[in-house]
C-alpha positions as CSV (number, residue, x, y, z in Angstrom):
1,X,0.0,0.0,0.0
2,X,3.3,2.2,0.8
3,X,4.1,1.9,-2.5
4,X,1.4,2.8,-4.4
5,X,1.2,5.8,-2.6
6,X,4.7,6.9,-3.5
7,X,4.6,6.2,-7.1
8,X,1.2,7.9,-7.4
9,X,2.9,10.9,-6.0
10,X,5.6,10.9,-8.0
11,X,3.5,10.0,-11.2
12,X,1.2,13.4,-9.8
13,X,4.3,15.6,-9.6
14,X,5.8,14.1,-12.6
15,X,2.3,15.4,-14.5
16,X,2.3,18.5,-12.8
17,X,5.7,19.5,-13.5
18,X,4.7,18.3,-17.5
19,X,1.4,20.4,-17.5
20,X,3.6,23.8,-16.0
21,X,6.4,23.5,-18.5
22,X,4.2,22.9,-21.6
23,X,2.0,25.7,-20.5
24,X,5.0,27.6,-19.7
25,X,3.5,29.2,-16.5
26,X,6.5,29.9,-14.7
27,X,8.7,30.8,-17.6
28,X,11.0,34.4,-17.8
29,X,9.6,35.4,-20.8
30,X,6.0,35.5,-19.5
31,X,7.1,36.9,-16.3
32,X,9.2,39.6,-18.7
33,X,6.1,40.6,-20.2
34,X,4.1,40.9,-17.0
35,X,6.9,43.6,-16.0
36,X,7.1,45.4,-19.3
37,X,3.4,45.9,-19.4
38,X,4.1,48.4,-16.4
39,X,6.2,50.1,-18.3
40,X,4.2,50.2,-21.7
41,X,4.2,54.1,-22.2
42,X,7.4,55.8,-24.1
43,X,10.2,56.8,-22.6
44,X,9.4,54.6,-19.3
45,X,12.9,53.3,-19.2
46,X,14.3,56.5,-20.7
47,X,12.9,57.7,-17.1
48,X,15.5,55.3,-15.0
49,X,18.4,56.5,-16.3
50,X,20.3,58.9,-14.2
51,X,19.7,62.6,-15.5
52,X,21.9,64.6,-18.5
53,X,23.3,67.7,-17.7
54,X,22.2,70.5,-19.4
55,X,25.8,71.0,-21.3
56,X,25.7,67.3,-22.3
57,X,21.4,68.0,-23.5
58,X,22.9,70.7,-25.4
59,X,25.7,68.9,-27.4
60,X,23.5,66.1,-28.4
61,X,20.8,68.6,-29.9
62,X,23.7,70.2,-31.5
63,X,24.7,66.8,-32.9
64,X,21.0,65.5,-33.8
65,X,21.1,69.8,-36.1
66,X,24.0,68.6,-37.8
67,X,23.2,65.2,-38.6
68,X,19.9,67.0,-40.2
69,X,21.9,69.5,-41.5
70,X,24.4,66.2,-43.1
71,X,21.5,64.9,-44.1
72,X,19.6,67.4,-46.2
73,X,23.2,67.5,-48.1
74,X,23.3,63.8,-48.7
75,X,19.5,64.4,-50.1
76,X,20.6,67.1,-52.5
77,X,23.2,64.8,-53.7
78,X,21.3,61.5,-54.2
79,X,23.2,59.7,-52.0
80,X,19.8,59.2,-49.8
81,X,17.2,58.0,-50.7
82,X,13.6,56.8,-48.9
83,X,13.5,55.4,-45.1
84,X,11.4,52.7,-44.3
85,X,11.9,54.8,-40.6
86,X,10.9,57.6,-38.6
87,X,13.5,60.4,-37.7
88,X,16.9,60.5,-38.0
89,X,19.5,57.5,-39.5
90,X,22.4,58.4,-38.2
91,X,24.4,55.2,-39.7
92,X,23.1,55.8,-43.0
93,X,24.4,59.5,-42.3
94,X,27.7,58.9,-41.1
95,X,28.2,56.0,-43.7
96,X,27.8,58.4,-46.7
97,X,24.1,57.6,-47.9
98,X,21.9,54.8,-48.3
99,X,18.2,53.8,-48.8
100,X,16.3,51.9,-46.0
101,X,13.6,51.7,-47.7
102,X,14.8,50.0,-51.0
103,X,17.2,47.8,-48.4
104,X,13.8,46.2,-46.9
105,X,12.3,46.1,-50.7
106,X,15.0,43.8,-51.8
107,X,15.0,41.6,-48.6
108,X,18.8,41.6,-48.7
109,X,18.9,43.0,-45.2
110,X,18.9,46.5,-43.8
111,X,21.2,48.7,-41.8
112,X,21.7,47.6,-37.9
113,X,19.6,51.4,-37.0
114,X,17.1,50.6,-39.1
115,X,16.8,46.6,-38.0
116,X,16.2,48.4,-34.3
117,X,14.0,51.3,-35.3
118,X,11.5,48.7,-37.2
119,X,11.2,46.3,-33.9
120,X,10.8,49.1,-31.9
121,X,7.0,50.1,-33.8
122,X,9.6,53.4,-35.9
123,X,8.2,52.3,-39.2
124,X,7.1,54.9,-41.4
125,X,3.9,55.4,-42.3
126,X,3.9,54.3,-45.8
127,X,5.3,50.5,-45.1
128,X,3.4,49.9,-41.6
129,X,0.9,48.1,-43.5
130,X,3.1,45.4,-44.9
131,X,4.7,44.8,-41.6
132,X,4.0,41.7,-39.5
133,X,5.1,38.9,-37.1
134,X,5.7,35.3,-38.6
135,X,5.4,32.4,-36.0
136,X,8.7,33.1,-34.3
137,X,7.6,36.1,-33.7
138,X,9.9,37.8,-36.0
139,X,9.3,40.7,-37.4
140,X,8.1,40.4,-41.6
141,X,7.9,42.9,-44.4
142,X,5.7,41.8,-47.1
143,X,5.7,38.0,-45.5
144,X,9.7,38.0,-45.3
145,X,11.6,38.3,-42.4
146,X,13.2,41.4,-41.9
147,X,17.1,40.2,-41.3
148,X,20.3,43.0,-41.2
149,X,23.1,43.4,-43.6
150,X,25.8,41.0,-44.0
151,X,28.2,41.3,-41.6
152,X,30.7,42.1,-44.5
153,X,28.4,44.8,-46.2
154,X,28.3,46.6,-42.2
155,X,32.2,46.5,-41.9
156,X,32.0,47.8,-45.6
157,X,29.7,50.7,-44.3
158,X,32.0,50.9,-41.5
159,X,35.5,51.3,-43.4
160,X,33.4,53.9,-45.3
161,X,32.3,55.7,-42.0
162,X,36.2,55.4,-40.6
163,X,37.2,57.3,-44.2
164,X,34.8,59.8,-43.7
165,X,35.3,60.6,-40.1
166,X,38.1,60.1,-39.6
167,X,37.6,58.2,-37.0
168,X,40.0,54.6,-36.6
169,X,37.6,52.0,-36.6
170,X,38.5,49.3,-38.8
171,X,41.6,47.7,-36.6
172,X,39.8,47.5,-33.5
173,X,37.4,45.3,-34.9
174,X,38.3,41.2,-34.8
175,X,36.4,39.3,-37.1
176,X,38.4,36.3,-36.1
177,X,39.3,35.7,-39.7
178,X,43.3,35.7,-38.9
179,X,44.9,32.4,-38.1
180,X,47.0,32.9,-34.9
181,X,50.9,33.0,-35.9
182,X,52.7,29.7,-35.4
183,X,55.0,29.8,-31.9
184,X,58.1,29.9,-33.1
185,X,61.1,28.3,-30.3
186,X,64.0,30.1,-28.8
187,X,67.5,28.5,-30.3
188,X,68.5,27.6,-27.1
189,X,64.9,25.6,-26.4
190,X,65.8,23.8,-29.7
191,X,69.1,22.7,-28.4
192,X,68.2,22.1,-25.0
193,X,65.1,19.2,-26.6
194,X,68.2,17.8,-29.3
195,X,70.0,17.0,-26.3
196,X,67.4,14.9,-23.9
């Protein structure tokens, strides 16, 4: 009778632990969700950070004027066309043009600005329509997933944002393509293993 007691119990907990996992009760996305619904209007974790200063409030409006300023120019050249975003794209800016738009057209993959402005509900007006969620939850254009550029055609954008700037990007950056250098031995550690 002992028995059957304990291997009902452990055939109840063993279906209880199968009915919570499947239904994902206790999982951290859903408890995730549950805490981001608190802080569903904009700007909510804008709000935790600790405040700017007023000198560092006014360089970064000076920055965001010149980056319009860039790319007004950029516009009168051609070398920007349509976003598939709202505001500013400062990659495409400081990378010497581009087109979001026509990059989410072609499903080749779009700038890493863009990729973040779509998931976070920046899409113009014009392509909102033809945006969706496929069962992953990813986010679709037209029924394809939206994906970013080849990691090549970013350090591409890159090298063309270090020539630009100025700035010395490029050698920081490890893509991991080297092969290490062999070790090469000290003469007297050859000698020293030629004589054992």
């Amino acid at each position: 009778m002992r028995t059957s007691l304990k291997v009902t119990c452990g055939v109840g907990l063993l279906l209880l632990g199968y009915i919570a996992g499947s239904s994902q009760l206790l999982s951290p996305a859903a408890l995730l969700a549950q805490a981001s619904k608190a802080k569903a209007r904009p700007g909510a974790d804008a709000q935790a950070a600790p405040p700017l200063s007023d000198e560092a409030k006014a360089k970064i409006k000076a920055a965001a004027d010149a980056l319009k300023a860039a790319q007004e120019a950029l516009e009168a050249e051609n070398r920007i066309t349509a976003s598939a975003t709202k505001g500013i794209n400062s990659f495409t800016i400081l990378t010497g043009g581009g087109g979001s738009l026509e990059d989410l057209k072609s499903a080749g993959g779009v700038d890493p600005e863009t990729f973040g402005a779509l998931y976070a509900g920046l899409a113009t007006d014009a392509i909102v329509v033809d945006l969706g969620r496929d069962s992953e939850n990813r986010l679709t254009y037209k029924g394809r997933v939206v994906r970013m550029l080849p990691v090549s055609a970013i350090r591409g954008a890159y090298a063309r944002r270090s020539e630009i700037t100025g700035e010395d990007l490029l050698p920081a950056i490890d893509d991991g393509s080297k092969k290490p250098a062999k070790k090469k031995t000290e003469p007297a550690e050859e000698a020293e293993t030629e004589e054992k």
